[in-house]
N, C-alpha and C positions, 0 to 999 in steps of 0.2 A: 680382527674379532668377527665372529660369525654373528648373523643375526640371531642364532638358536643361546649365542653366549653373552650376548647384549641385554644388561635387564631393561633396557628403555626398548627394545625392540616391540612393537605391538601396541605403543603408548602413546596415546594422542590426546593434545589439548586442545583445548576449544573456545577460544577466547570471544564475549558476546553472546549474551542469554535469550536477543532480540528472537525472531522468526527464522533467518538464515541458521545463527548459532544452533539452536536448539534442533533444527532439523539436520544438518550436518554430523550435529552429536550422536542423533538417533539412529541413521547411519551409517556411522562409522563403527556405532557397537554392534548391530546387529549382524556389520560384518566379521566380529571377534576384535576387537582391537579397545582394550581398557582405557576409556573415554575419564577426563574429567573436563566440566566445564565451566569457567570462570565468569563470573558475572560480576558489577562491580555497583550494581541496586542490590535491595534487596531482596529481588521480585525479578521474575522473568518474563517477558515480552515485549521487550523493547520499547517503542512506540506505541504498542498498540495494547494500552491496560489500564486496569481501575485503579481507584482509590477511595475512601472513605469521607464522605464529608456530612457530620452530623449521624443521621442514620442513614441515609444513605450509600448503595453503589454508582460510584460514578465515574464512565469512564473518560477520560481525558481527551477522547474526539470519535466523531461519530465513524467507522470503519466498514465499509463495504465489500463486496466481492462478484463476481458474475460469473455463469454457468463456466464461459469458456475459460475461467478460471483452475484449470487440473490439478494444478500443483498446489494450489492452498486450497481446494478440497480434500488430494490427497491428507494432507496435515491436518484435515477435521477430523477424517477419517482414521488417522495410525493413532488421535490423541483420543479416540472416543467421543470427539464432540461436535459430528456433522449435524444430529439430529436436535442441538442447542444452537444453528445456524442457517436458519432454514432457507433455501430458494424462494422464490415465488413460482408458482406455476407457470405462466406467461409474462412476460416481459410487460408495466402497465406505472408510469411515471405520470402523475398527476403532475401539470404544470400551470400556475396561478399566474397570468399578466395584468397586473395593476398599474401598469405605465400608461392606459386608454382612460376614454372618459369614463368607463367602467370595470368592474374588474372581469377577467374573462378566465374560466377554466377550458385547459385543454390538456391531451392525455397523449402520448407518447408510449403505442403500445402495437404490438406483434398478434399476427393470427398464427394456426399450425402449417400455414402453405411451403412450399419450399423456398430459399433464398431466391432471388431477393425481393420476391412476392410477398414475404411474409409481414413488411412492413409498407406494402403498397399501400394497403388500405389505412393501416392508422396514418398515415402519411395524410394519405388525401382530404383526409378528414380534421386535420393538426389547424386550428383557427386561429393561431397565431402567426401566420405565415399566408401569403398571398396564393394564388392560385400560381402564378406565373414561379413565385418563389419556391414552392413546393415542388413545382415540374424541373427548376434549375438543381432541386438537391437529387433529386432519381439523376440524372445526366454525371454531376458530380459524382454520385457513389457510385456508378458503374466506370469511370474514371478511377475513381479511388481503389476500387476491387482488382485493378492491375499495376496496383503497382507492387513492387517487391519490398517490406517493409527491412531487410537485410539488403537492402542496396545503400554503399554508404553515402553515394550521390546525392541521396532521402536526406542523411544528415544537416547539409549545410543548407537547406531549403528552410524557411519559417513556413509553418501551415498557413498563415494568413496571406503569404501571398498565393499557395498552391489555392486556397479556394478561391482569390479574387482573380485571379488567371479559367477560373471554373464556372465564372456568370453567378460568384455568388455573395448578394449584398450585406449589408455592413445589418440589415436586420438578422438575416438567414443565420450569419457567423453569430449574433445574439442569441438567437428566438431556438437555434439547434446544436451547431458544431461547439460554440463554446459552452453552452449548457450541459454537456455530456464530458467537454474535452478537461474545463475547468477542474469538474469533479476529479475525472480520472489522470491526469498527468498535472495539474496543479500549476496550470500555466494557463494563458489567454493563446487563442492560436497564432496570435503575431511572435510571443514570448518562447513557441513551441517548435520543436524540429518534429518537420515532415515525417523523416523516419517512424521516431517515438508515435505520431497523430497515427499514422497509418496503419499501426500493431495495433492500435487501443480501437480505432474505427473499423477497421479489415476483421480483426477477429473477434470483436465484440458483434458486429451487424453482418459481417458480411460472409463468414464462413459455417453455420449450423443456424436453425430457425432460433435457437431456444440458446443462441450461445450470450446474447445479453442480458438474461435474466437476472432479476439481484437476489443477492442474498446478504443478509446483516445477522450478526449477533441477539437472540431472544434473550441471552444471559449477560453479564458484565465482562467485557473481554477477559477481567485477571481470570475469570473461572474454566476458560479456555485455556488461555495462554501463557499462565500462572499453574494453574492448581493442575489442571487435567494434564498439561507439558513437564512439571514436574515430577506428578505419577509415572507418565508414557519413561519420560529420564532413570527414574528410579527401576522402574519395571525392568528397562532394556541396560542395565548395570552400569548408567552412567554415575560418575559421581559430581553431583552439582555443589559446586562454592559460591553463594551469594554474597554478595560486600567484600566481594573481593579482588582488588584493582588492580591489573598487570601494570610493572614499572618497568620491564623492559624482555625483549627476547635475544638470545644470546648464541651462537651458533657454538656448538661444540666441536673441538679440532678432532673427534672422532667420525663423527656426525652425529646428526639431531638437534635437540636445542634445549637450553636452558630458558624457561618462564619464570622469569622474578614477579614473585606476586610482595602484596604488604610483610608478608613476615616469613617465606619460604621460597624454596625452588622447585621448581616440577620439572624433570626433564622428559621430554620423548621425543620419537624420531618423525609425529608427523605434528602441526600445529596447524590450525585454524583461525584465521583472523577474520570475526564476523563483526565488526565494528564499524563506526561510521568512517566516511576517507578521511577525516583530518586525525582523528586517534590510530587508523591503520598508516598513515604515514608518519607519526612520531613514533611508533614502534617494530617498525620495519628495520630490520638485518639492512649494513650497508652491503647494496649490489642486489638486494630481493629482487626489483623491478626497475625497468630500463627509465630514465627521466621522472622517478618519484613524483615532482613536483607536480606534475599532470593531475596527481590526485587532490592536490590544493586548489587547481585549477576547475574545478568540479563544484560548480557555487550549489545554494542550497535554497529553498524555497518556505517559504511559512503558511501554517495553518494553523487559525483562531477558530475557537471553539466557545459560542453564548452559551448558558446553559439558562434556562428560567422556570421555575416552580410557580405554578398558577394554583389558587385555593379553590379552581371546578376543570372541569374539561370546557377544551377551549378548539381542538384539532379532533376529526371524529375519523381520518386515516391511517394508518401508518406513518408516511410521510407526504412529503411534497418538497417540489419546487419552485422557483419565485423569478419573474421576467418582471422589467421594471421598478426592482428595489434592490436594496442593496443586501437584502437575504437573498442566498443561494437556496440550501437547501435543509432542510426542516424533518429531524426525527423526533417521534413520541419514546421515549424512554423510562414513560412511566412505572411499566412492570417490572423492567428490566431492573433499575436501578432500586425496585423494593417499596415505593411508595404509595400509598395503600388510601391518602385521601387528596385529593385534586389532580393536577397533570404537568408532567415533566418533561420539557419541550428543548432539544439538544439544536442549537443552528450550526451547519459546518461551512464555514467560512474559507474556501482555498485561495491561493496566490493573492494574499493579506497582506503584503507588502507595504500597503498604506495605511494599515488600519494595527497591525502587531503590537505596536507598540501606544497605542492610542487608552487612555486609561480608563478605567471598568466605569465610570460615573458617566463619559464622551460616550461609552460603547451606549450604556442606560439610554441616553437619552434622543440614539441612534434607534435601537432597534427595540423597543418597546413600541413606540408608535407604529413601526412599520408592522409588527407581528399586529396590532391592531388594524390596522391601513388591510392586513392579507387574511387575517382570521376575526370576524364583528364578532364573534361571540368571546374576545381576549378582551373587549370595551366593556370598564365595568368591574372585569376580575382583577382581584386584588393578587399583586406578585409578591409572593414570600418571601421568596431568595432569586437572586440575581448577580452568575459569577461567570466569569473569565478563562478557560483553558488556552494558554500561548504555548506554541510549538514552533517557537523560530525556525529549526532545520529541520522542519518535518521529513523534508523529503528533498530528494538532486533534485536543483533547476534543470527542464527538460531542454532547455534552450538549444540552439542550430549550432552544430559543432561539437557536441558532448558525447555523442557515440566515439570518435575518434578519442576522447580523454577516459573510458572507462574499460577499467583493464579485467583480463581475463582470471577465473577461479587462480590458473598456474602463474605461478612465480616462476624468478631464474634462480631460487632458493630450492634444493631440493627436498621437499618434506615441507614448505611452508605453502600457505593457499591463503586464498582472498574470498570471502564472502559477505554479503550488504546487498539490498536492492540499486544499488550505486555502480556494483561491477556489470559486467559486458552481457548482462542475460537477454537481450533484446526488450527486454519489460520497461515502462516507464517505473518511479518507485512506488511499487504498490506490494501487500500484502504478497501478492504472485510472484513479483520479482523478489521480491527476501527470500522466500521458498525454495525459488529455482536456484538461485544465488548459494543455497545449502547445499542443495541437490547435486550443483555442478562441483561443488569445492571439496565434498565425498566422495563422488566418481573421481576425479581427477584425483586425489590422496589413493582411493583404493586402488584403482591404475598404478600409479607411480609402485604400490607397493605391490602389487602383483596378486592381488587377494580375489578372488571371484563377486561379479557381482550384477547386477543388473538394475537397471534403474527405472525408477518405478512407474515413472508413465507410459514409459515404454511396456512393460508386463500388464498392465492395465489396457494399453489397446490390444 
C-alpha cells in the first residue's frame, strides 16, 4: 500500500496536553499532518496551571522563565501570550538574609556591560558574601564559562564538589550557587550533575548580558496554557480530546499504530508520547527503546507550593528571596489571581523532599512566623486562608548520572517519539526543556516523514 492509499497516512497522535504535547501538536499541523491530541485532565498544561478555589485564580506553583529562555518564549509568542508574561528589564533579585543578628537586604542584579562585566559590579556590592568570597565566585565563573555543558564527563560530577574544588565555601554555595541552582534545576548542588548546573549557570549568566533576566506569568497560567493553547490548537486544525486516557498503543502489521483511548481507536502513522517517564514506559510498543527500564531509573523530584491571603498588604515587590529561613522564594500573586482586597502571597518551595508530605497545620505553624520574622508589616495581619499545593514529581531529579538515563525524541519504533522535559534536550526540567522536548519529537516525526520543515529557533536567529 502506498502512502497516497493509506487513510492513516498523514495522521498523527499526540499523546499529553503538558507543554512538550501541545507544542509538538502545533507542529506537526502546521506542517499538514491531521493532529489529534489526547489529554487525560481536563485542561491543558500539564504541570504548570490554574484552578479555582473560592473566587479566586490559583495557580498550583509559582513558574518562572529567563531571557535565555528561546523556546518558551517562542511558545508565548505562537499562543499570543508573550505580552501576559513579561521580562524584567534587567536582571534585579531582591535577596532577604535574616540568619544575622539583623535582617539584611541585598540584590542580585546586572548592568548593560558586556559579559562577564555585566555582573561585576552587582557582585561587588552583594552583602551577603564576604569580600574574599565574592572574589572566589569571579574565578569560579570564569572556570565555569569553559566548560562544555554537553560533555557527558559533566554528567557523573555533583556541582558540589565542582564548586568546592573552586575555593568556594559552604556560605558562597548558600548565599549564591544554591539560591539560583535550587530555583532552577530543583536540586541542592551536592544533589546536582555538573553537566545540568553548567546549562543553567553558563547560559543563564554567562552567554548575553540580559540572558538571566526573569520573566513570570502577570495572568493565571491556565489563561496561557489552557485557554490561549487551546485556541493556538484549534486555530492550527488540531483536534483536542480532554478526559481522555490512552490504555495502550498498538503497532499495526502494516504500519503505524493503533491508540486505545477509553472508548475508541485512533490509528496513525506518526505518534507522540509527551508524558511523564513512568506513563511513557507503561505504554511503550515492545522493542520502542533499547533497556526501557532506564526510564524508571529516572527518579523525580518535589515542589511544595504555601499559598497565604493576608487582609492588607504585607510585601510592597514583586517578589523576593530568603537566606537564613526556610522560605526560598516569595511571589505577590495578588492581581494575578483576581483578588481585589488585601494581598496574596505564593511561596515556592523546591527539592521539598522533607517537608512534601509534612501536613498543612506543621507547614502553618512553619512558615507563618517566618514570613513574619522576613516581612514586620505580615505582624498583626490577620491570615484568611492558608493552603498547600503538593507536586510530588514535579519535575526529573537532576542528580550525577541522569544525562546517560535520558533518551532521545527517536525511538527504534518507526513513527513513534518521546517528548517531556525528562528526555535528552540538554535542559534541566523546566518550562524550556518541555518546549524543546516538543520541538525535538516534531522535527524528528517530520524528518522520519520526509515533509519540509524548519525549526523555529533556528529561523528566529
Amino acid at each position: 500500500m502506498t502512502p497516497a492509499d493509506d487513510p492513516v497516512s498523514g495522521q498523527a497522535v499526540v499523546i499529553g496536553g503538558g507543554l512538550a504535547g501541545i507544542t509538538a501538536a502545533l507542529r506537526l499541523a502546521e506542517a499538514g499532518l491531521r493532529v489529534t491530541l489526547a489529554e487525560g485532565r481536563p485542561r491543558l498544561g500539564g504541570l504548570a496551571f490554574s484552578f479555582r478555589r473560592g473566587g479566586l485564580t490559583v495557580d498550583n506553583g509559582q513558574h518562572v522563565y529567563l531571557r535565555c529562555c528561546t523556546a518558551y518564549r517562542w511558545f508565548l509568542d505562537r499562543l499570543g501570550g508573550a505580552a501576559l508574561a513579561p521580562l524584567q528589564d534587567r536582571l534585579d533579585v531582591p535577596v532577604l538574609d535574616v540568619g544575622g543578628a539583623r535582617p539584611r537586604l541585598g540584590r542580585l542584579r546586572r548592568n548593560g556591560l558586556p559579559v562577564p562585566l555585566h555582573l561585576t559590579a552587582g557582585l561587588a556590592l552583594y552583602p551577603h558574601l564576604s569580600l574574599a568570597e565574592r572574589a572566589s565566585v569571579g574565578r569560579a565563573g570564569l572556570a565555569l564559562r569553559k566548560l562544555d555543558p554537553d560533555d557527558p564527563a559533566l554528567d557523573d560530577v555533583d556541582f558540589a564538589t565542582w564548586l568546592h574544588r573552586h575555593g568556594q565555601s559552604p556560605r558562597t554555595v548558600e548565599a549564591l550557587w544554591d539560591l539560583v541552582g535550587v530555583a532552577t534545576l530543583n536540586a541542592t548542588a551536592a544533589h546536582s550533575s555538573l553537566g545540568l548546573a553548567a546549562k543553567v549557570f553558563k547560559t543563564g549568566l554567562l552567554t548575553e548580558p540580559g540572558a538571566a533576566d526573569i520573566g513570570w506569568a502577570r495572568v493565571p497560567l491556565g489563561e496561557l496554557h489552557d485557554t490561549l493553547a487551546r485556541k493556538a490548537l484549534a486555530d492550527a486544525g488540531v483536534t483536542t480530546a480532554l478526559r481522555t486516557r490512552v490504555a495502550g498503543i498498538d503497532r499495526r502489521p502494516e504500519g503505524g499504530y493503533q491508540v486505545r483511548l477509553d472508548g475508541e481507536t485512533l490509528e496513525a502513522d506518526t505518534v507522540v508520547l509527551a508524558v511523564a517517564q513512568r506513563e511513557a514506559h507503561a505504554l511503550l510498543p515492545e522493542g520502542a527503546i533499547a533497556d526501557p527500564g532506564r526510564l524508571l531509573a529516572i527518579d523525580t523530584a518535589p515542589i511544595l507550593n504555601v499559598h497565604v491571603l493576608y487582609d492588607r498588604r504585607v510585601l510592597r515587590r514583586p517578589f523576593f528571596t530568603a537566606l537564613g529561613s526556610p522560605v526560598q522564594w516569595v511571589f505577590d500573586r495578588t492581581e494575578a489571581s483576581g483578588l481585589t482586597d488585601g494581598q496574596y502571597l505564593a511561596l515556592s518551595q523546591s527539592a521539598a523532599q522533607d517537608e512534601i508530605d509534612t501536613p498543612v497545620a506543621q507547614l502553618r505553624e512553619r512558615y507563618l512566623p517566618e514570613l513574619e520574622r522576613l516581612l514586620p508589616a505580615a505582624r498583626g495581619a490577620v491570615v484568611r486562608d492558608f493552603f498547600v499545593t503538593r507536586e510530588r514529581t514535579a519535575t526529573f531529579a537532576p542528580a550525577p548520572g541522569v544525562g546517560r538515563l535520558r533518551p532521545t525524541a527517536r525511538t527504534d519504533a518507526p513513527g513513534l517519539f518521546l517528548a517531556g522535559s525528562w528526555t535528552a534536550t540538554g535542559w534541566p526540567a523546566t518550562m524550556e526543556g518541555a518546549v524543546r522536548s516538543g520541538l525535538d519529537a516534531a522535527g524528528a516525526a517530520l524528518t522520519e516523514l520526509g515533509r519540509p520543515h524548519a525549526h523555529p529557533l533556528e529561523e528566529a536567529a
